[in-house]
C-alpha positions in Angstrom: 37.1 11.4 135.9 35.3 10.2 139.0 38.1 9.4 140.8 39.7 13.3 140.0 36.5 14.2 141.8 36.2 12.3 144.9 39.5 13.5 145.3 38.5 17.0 144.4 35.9 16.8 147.3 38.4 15.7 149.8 40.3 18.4 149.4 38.0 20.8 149.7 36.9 18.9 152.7 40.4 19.2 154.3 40.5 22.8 153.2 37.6 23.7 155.1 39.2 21.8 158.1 41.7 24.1 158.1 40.0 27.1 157.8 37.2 26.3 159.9 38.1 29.1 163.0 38.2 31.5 159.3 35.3 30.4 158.5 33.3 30.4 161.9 34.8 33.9 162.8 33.9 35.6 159.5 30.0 34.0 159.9 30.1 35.2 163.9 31.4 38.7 162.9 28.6 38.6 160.1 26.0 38.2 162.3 26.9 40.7 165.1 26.8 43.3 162.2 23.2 42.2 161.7 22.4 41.9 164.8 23.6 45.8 165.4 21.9 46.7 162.9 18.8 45.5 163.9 18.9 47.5 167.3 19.9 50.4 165.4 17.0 50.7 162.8 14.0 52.8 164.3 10.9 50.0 165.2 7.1 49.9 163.3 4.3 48.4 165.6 1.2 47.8 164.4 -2.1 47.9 166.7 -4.8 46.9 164.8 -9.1 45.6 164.6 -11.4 43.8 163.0 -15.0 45.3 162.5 -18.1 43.4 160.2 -20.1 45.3 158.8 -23.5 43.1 158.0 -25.6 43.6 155.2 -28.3 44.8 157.3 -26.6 47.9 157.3 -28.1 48.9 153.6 -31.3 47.0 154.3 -34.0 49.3 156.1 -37.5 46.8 156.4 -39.9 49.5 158.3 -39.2 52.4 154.8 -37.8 50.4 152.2 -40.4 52.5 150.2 -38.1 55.5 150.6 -34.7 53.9 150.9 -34.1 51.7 148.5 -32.5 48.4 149.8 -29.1 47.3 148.9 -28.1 43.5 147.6 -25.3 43.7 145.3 -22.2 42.3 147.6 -19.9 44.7 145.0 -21.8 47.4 145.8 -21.7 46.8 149.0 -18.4 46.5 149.6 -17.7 49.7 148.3 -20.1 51.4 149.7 -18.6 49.6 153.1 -15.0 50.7 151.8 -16.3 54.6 151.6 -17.8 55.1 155.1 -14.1 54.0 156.3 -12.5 56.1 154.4 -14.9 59.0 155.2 -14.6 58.6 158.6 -10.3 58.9 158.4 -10.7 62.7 157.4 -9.2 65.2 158.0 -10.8 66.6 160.6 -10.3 63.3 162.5 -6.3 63.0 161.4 -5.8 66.4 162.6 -7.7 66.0 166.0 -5.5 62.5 166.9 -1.9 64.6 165.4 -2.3 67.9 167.8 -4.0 65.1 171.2 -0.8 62.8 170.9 1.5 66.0 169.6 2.7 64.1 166.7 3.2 67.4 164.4 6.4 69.3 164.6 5.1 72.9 162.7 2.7 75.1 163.7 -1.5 74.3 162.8 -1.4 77.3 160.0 2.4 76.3 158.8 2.6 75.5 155.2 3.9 72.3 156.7 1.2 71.1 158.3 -0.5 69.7 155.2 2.4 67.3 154.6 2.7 66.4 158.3 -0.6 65.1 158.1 -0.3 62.8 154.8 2.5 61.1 156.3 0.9 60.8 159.4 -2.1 59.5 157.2 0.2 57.0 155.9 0.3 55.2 159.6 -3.2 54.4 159.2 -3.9 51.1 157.2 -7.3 49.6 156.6 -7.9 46.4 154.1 -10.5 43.9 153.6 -10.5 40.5 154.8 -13.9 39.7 153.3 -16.4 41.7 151.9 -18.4 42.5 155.0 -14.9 42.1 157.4 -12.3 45.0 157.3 -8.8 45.3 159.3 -8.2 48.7 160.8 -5.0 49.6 162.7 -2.3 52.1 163.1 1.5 52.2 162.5 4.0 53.9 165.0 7.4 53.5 166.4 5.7 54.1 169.6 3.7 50.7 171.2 1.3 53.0 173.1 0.7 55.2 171.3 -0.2 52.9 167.9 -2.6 51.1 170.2 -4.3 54.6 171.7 -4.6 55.7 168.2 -6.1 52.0 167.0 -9.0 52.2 169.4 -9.9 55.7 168.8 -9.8 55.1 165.1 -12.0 52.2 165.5 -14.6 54.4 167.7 -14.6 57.0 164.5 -15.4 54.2 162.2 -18.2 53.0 164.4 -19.3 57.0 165.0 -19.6 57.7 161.4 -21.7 54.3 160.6 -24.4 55.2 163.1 -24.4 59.2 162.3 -24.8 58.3 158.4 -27.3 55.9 158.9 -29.1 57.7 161.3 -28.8 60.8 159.2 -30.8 59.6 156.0 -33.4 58.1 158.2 -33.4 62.0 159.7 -33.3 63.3 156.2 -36.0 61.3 155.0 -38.5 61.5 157.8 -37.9 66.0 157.8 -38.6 65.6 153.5 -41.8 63.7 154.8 -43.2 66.3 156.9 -42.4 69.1 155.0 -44.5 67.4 152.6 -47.3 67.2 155.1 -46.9 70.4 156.2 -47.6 71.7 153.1 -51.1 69.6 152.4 -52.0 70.7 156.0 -55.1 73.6 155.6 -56.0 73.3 159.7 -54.9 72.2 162.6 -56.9 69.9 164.9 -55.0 71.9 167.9 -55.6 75.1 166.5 -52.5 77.8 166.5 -50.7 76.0 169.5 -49.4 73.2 167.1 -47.4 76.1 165.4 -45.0 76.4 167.6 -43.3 73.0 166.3 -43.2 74.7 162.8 -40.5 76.9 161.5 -40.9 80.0 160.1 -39.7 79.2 156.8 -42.6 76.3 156.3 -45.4 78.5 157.8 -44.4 81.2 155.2 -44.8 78.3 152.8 -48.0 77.5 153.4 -49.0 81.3 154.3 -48.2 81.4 150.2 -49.4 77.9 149.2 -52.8 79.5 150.8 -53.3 82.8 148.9 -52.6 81.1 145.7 -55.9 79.3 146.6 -57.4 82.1 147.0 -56.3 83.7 144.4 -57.3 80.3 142.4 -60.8 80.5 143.7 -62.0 83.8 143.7 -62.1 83.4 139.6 -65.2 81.3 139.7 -66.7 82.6 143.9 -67.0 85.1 145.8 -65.4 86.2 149.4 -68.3 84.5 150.6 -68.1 81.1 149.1 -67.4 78.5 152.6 -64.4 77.2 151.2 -62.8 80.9 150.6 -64.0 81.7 154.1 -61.9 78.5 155.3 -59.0 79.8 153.8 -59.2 83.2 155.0 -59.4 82.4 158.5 -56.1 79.8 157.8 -54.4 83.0 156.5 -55.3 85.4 159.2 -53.8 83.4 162.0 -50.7 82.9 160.0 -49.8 86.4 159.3 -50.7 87.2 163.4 -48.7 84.1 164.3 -45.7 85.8 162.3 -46.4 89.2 163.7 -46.7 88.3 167.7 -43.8 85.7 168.0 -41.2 87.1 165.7 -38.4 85.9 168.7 -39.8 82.6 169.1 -39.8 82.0 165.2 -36.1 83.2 165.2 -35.2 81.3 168.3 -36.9 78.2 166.2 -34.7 79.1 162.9 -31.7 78.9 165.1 -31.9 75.4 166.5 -31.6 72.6 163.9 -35.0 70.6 164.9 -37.4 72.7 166.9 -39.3 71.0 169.9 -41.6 68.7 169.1 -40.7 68.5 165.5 -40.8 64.9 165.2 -44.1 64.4 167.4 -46.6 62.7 164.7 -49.7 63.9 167.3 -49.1 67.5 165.8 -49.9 66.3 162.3 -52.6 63.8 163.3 -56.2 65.1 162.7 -55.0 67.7 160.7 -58.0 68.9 158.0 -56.5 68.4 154.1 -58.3 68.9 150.9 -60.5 65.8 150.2 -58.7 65.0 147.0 -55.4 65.0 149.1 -56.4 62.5 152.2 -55.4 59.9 150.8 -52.2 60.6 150.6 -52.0 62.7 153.8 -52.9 59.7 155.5 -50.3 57.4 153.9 -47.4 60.1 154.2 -48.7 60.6 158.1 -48.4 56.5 158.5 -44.9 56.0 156.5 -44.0 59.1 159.1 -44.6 57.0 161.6 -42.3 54.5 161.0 -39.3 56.6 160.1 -39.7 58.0 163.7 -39.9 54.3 164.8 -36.5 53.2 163.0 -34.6 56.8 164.4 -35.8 55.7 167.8 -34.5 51.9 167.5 -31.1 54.1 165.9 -30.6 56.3 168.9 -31.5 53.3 171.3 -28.7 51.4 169.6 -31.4 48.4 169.2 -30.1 47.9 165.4 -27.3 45.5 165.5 -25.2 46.3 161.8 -22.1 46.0 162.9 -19.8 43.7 164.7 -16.0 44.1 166.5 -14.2 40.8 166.2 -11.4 42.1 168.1 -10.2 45.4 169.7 -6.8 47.1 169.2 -3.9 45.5 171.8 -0.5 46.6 173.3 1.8 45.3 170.1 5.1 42.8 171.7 6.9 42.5 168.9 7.3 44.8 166.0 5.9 44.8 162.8 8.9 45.3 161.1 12.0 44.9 161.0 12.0 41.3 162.4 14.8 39.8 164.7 14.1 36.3 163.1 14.8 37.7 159.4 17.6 39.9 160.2 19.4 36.4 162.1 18.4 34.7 159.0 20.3 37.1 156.9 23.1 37.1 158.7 23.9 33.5 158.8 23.3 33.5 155.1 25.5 36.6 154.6 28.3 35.1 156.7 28.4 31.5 155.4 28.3 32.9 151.5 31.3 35.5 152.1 33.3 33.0 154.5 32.7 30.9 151.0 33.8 33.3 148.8 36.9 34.4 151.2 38.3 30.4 151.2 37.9 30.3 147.4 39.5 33.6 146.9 42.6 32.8 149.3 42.7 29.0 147.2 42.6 30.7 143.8 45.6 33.1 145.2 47.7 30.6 146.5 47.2 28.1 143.6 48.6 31.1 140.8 51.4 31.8 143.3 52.5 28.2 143.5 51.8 27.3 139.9 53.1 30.2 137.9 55.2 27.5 135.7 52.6 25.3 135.1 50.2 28.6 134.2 53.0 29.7 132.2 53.3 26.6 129.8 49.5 27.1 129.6 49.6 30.4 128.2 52.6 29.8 126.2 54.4 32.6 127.9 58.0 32.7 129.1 58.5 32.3 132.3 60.8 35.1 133.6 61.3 33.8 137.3 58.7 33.1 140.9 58.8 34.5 143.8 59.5 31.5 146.8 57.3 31.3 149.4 58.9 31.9 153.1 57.9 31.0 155.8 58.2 33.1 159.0 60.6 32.3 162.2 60.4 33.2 165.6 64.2 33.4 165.5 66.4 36.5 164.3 67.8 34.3 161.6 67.0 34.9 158.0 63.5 33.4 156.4 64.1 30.2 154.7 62.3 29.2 151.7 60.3 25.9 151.5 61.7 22.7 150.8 60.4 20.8 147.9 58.8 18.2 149.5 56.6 21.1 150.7 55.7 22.3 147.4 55.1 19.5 146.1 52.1 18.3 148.4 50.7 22.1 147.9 50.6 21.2 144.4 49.0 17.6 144.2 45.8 18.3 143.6 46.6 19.8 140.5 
């Protein structure tokens, strides 16, 4: 049996010696079809970054009695996962699609909507830890991926600073409208309203006659503490009636001038049951102004850029290296699979007797084999020694 082998390989071995221009033209021609292909097929390239979010982000030391700090790394990570996300809205995917003209219909077309989910689709952003995300952009156009990378990368860093800063913001306006409230007089006198709105002095203008109201079931008009409050309520209502403008003009801007300023709350007179608490508000008030300050003075380091966006060389996909691979694979398997075929032909041809007696089946007659001539004369058939060596292997 071993010896019908060996012999088995040499042939094969000698067939493949003969075919071997076959065999190297059908693997060359393979190739060059994958290598067309390749420059046909529309490019991808990817532009991408790598921002870390630390930890610190959630953690606020100077009013961790208001905003509660953050330790759960799940948590975390989602929460980290979100403000990404949030900052890729809509908004944002419509402003880069009209500045690099990337949208084909019209802003109102009913169109536009799926223009900007597949232009959505470009964006990618993943994890690589859970304080380290990827962020980059996908586009046949180099340039353009990488323009859009680095102004996706400013929006994520935009929206981490505006959220944060905008719950310390939030926090600090809920504190002094609390204030506000407890406040009966002014050290300052009516000058520190103009820092107030006109919706909190109506507040306290109300908080006020209910006192009154309150009091004047057990005093009189002329008990000191009713007196108190009567003055508090005449300047109010004359405050409201001379500076109805400067009120409005007040209303219209979203934090009126000196809003923040703690002086205007300082020294203020409160009920003697309510100090206490005054004074604690008016010192936690303090600090929120302290933490927005280090915010807008960028002195709060939560967040790091391991690497900016750059020019993409190569494409992302498809890749020259994989479609070369492919076609050398695709080449050598069919110039495989064309030897065997022309063997497996040429061995029923030459053996239809011998396949015959296999089958049982009579033979009815085979058709010679001829070989061609340069010459006009007629096509001989082989000679017998001819067939024969076609046939030894068998």
């Amino acid at each position: 049996m071993s010896q019908y082998r060996e012999y088995d390989w040499i042939y094969f071995l000698r067939l493949f010696q003969n075919k071997i221009r076959t065999f190297a033209f059908t693997v060359t021609s393979t190739l060059a079809a994958f290598l067309l292909l390749y420059a046909v097929i529309p490019k991808k390239f990817k532009s991408s970054a790598q921002i870390t979010i630390y930890s610190q982000y959630f953690q606020n030391p100077l009013i961790k009695d208001f905003i509660s700090e953050q330790y759960d790394p799940i948590e975390m990570r989602t929460q980290r996962e979100a403000i990404i996300q949030q900052a890729l809205d809509e908004d944002f995917i419509e402003k880069v699609g009209e500045e690099f003209k990337l949208f084909k219909t019209e802003k109102n077309s009913p169109k536009r909507g799926f223009e900007r989910e597949e232009l959505r689709k470009g964006f990618e952003v993943f994890s690589l830890s859970s304080d380290t995300f990827q962020i980059g952009f996908i586009y046949k156009n180099p340039e353009i991926s990488e323009q859009i990378a680095h102004k996706t990368l400013s929006q994520v860093v935009q929206v981490l600073v505006e959220q944060r800063r905008k719950t310390i913001t939030n926090v600090r306006n809920a504190v002094r409208a609390r204030m506000e409230s407890m406040v009966l007089y002014k050290n300052n006198g009516i000058k520190s309203l103009g820092s107030t709105s006109n919706e909190q002095i109506q507040i306290q203008l109300n908080q006020i006659k209910a006192q009154i109201s309150a009091l004047l079931q057990q005093y009189t008009e002329k008990h000191p503490r009713v007196t108190q409050l009567r003055a508090r309520q005449h300047e109010l209502e004359k405050y409201l009636t001379r500076n109805p403008k400067l009120i409005a003009k007040h209303e219209d801007s979203e934090l009126p001038p000196n809003r923040e300023a703690p002086e205007t709350l300082s020294g203020a007179e409160i009920e003697s049951s309510s100090k206490e608490v005054y004074a604690d508000l008016l010192k936690k008030y303090n600090y929120l102004n302290v933490a927005i300050d280090m915010e807008k003075a960028n002195d709060v380091n939560y967040y790091a850029i391991i690497s900016s966006p750059s020019l993409p060389l190569s494409p992302l996909s498809p890749k020259l290296l994989n479609f070369i691979g492919y076609g050398l694979a695709s080449g050598i398997l069919l110039s495989i699979f064309l030897l065997l075929f022309d063997e497996l032909v040429r061995f029923n041809l030459l053996n239809a007797e011998r396949r015959a007696k296999w089958w049982g089946l009579p033979l009815l007659g085979t058709v010679p084999r001829y070989k061609k001539s340069h010459s006009p004369t007629p096509i001989l058939p082989l000679d017998d020694e001819d067939e024969k060596q076609s046939n030894d292997w068998h």
